[in-house]
Structure formats: C-alpha cells, structure tokens
C-alpha positions as CSV (number, residue, x, y, z in Angstrom):
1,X,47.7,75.8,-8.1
2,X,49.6,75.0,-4.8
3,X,48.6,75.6,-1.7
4,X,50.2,78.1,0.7
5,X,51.0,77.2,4.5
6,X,49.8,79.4,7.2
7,X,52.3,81.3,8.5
8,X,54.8,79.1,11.2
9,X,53.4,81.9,14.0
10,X,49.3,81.9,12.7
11,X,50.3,78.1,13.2
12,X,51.6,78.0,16.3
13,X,49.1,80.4,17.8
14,X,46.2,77.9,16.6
15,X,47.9,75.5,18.2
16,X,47.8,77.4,21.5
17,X,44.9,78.2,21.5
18,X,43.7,74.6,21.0
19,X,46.0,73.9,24.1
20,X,44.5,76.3,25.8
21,X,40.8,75.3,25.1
22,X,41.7,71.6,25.9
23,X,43.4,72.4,29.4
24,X,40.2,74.7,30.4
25,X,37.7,71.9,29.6
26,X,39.6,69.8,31.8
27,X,39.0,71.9,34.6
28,X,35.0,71.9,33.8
29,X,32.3,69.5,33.9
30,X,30.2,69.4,31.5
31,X,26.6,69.3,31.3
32,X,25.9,65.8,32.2
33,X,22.6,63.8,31.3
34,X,21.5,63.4,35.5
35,X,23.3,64.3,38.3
36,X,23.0,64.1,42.3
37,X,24.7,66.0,44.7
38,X,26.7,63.4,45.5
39,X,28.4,64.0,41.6
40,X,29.4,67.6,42.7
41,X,33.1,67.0,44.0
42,X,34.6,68.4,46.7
43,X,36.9,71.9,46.5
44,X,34.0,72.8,43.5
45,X,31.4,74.6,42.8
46,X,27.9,72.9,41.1
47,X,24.9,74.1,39.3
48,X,21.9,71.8,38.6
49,X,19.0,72.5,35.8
50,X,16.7,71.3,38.0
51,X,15.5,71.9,42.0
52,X,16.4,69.8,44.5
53,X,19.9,69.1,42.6
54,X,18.7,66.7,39.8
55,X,18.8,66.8,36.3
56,X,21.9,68.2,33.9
57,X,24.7,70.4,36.0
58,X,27.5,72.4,35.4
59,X,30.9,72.6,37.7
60,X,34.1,73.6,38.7
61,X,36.9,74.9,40.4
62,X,37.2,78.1,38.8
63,X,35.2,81.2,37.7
64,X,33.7,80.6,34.3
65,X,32.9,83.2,31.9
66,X,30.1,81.4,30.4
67,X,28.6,77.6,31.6
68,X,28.1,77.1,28.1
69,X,25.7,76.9,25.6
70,X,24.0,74.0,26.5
71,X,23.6,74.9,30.2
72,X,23.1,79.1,29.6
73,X,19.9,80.1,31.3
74,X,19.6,76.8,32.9
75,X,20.9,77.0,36.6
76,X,17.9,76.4,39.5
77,X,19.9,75.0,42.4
78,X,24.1,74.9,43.1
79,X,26.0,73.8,45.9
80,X,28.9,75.7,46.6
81,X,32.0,73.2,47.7
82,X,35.0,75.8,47.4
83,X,36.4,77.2,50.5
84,X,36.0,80.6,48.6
85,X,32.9,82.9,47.6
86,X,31.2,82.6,44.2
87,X,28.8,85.3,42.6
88,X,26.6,84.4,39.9
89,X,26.1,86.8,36.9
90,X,22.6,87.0,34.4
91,X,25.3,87.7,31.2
92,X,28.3,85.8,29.9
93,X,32.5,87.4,30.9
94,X,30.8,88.5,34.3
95,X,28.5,91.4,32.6
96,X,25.1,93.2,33.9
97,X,25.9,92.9,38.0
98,X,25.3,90.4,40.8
99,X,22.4,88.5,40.4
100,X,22.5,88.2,44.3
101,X,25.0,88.0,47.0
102,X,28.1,86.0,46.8
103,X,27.5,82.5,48.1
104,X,29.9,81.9,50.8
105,X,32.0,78.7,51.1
106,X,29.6,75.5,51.6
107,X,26.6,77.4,50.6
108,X,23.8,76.1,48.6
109,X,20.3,76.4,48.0
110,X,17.7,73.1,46.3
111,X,16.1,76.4,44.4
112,X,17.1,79.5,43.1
113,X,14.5,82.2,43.9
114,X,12.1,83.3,41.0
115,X,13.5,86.1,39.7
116,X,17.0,84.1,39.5
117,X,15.9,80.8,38.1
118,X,17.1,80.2,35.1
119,X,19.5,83.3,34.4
120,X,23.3,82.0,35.2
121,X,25.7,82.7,32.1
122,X,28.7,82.9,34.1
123,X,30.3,83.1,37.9
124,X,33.4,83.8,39.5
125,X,35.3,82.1,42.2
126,X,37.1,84.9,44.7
127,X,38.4,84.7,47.9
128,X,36.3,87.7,49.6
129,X,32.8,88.4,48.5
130,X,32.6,90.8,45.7
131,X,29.0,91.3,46.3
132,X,27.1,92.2,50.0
C-alpha cells in the first residue's frame, strides 16, 4: 500500500507552527538547574522556585501564557528588570484574575507572600498596570 503525503498546506502549516514554537523559545529561559540574580538579564523579567532568588527560574521579555510545565506552580520570588509592568496570573493564557498588583518596572520581592507562593501559570508584560 503506498503512503499518501499530507497535503502541501497541512505541511506547510506544521512547518509554521514549528517555526513559531522555535522563535518563542528563543525569547524564554528555561527552567535552569540554579540560578542567582545576577542570571536574570537586564530589559527581563525573572521568577525563582525558591526565596531569596535561588534555585530553578523562569524569564523573559515578554508576557507568557504559561511558564511551563516544569516551572507551573513553582514561582516564590521574581525580579522585575523590564521598564514596563507585569501582573502575575494563578491560571495558564492569563485566566482567574490578578494574583496581586502589577509589579512596576525594577520591582521585586526575595518571597512571594503566602497566599501567592507557588501559584504563577502565566504573566503579562504591559506598559501601564492592568491591575491597582
């Protein structure tokens, strides 16, 4: 029996799609292993797993609809580095409300209070705060 190609578009939009997924993972950091503030670059924004900016973090320069799998539920302490504000949301594609305040540009805290710890899925980037 021989074996039909995908369509030339089904192709093409896989293709895309893998571009697409390759170009955003450039623009994130992946969980790493242990990390220090001084990893967090400048112009991004950082989360760490642990307080006091140590263990495994997450960053960027861009909102993120979800920090991923290995780093959901994980954040304690960040360091915002972007000259814009960032809000931090509980669910993943920016669902179920602030968690808090937008953190304004250089913001950061060593650890998240309580009822925050552990709860980032995703956060956007914006110029103006879109929670007071």
């Amino acid at each position: 029996m021989k074996k039909r190609k995908a369509p030339v578009r089904l192709r093409l939009a896989a293709l895309t799609g893998a571009f697409v997924a390759a170009f955003a993972l450039g623009t994130v950091q992946a969980p790493a292993a242990s990390a220090s503030p001084s990893d967090c670059r400048a112009s991004w924004f950082c989360a760490w797993e642990h307080m006091n900016y140590e263990g495994s973090f997450v960053s960027t320069n861009q909102s993120l609809p979800y920090v991923s799998n290995a780093f959901n539920d994980k954040a304690t302490s960040y360091w915002n580095r972007t000259s814009w504000y960032v809000t931090l949301y509980p669910d993943a594609d920016y669902r179920s409300g602030c968690m808090m305040n937008s953190i304004p540009p250089g913001g950061s805290s060593p650890l998240l209070p309580g009822h925050l710890n552990d709860k980032v899925s995703s956060y956007t980037i914006t110029p103006h705060p879109v929670c007071h």
